[in-house]
N, C-alpha and C positions, 0 to 999 in steps of 0.2 A: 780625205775620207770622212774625216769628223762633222768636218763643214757639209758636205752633201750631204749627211743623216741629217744634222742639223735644220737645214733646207727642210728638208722634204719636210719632218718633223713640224716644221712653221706652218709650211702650204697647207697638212690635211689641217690643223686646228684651224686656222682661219678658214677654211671649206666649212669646219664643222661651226665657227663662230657665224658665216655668213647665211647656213643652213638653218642656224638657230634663228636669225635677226630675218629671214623670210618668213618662217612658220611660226612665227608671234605675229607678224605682220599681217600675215592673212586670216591667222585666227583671232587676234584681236579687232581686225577691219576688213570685214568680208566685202565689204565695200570696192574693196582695191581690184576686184577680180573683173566687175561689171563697169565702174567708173572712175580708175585710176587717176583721172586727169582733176577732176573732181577733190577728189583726196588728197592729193598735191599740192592742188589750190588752197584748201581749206589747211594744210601744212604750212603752206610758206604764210598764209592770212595771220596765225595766230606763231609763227613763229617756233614751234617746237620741233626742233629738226636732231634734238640730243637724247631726247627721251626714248626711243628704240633701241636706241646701241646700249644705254644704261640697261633697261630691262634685260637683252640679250645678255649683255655681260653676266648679269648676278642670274639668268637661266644658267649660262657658260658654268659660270663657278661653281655649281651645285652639283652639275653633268661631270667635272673635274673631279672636286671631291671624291663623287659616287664611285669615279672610275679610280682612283687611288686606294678606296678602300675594299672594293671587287679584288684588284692586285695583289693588296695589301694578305687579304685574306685567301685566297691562291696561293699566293706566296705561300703562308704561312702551311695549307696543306697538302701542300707539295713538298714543303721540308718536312712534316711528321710523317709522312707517307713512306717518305726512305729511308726513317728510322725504323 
């Protein structure tokens, strides 16, 4: 039971990390949309094939943050709320 929350748990964050690592992708290189193969090239030319996931990552971590402190604060007025 714990296992499959678990799961599922992993699957949407990674949706939401792959959703992040496309939409820097194409707002950072609009490029990608008319000349993908182009872009590609000009990738593997100069080698930086880590610098995407980095940037998504630290978009991720901030998106996380935000969302523990939404919670956080929810929480919070929802317990004085039944007082």
């Amino acid at each position: 039971m714990i296992q499959s929350y678990m799961i599922k748990k992993i699957r949407v964050e990674l949706l939401y990390y792959v959703v992040i690592v496309l939409l820097l992708a194409f707002v950072q290189h609009s490029d990608l949309l008319t000349a993908p193969i182009e872009r590609f090239e000009q990738m593997q030319k100069h080698a930086n094939y880590l610098h995407p996931f980095l940037y998504a990552f630290f978009v991720y971590i901030i998106i996380v943050f935000i969302r523990i402190v939404v919670k956080f604060i929810l929480f919070l007025k929802n317990k004085f709320k039944e007082k």
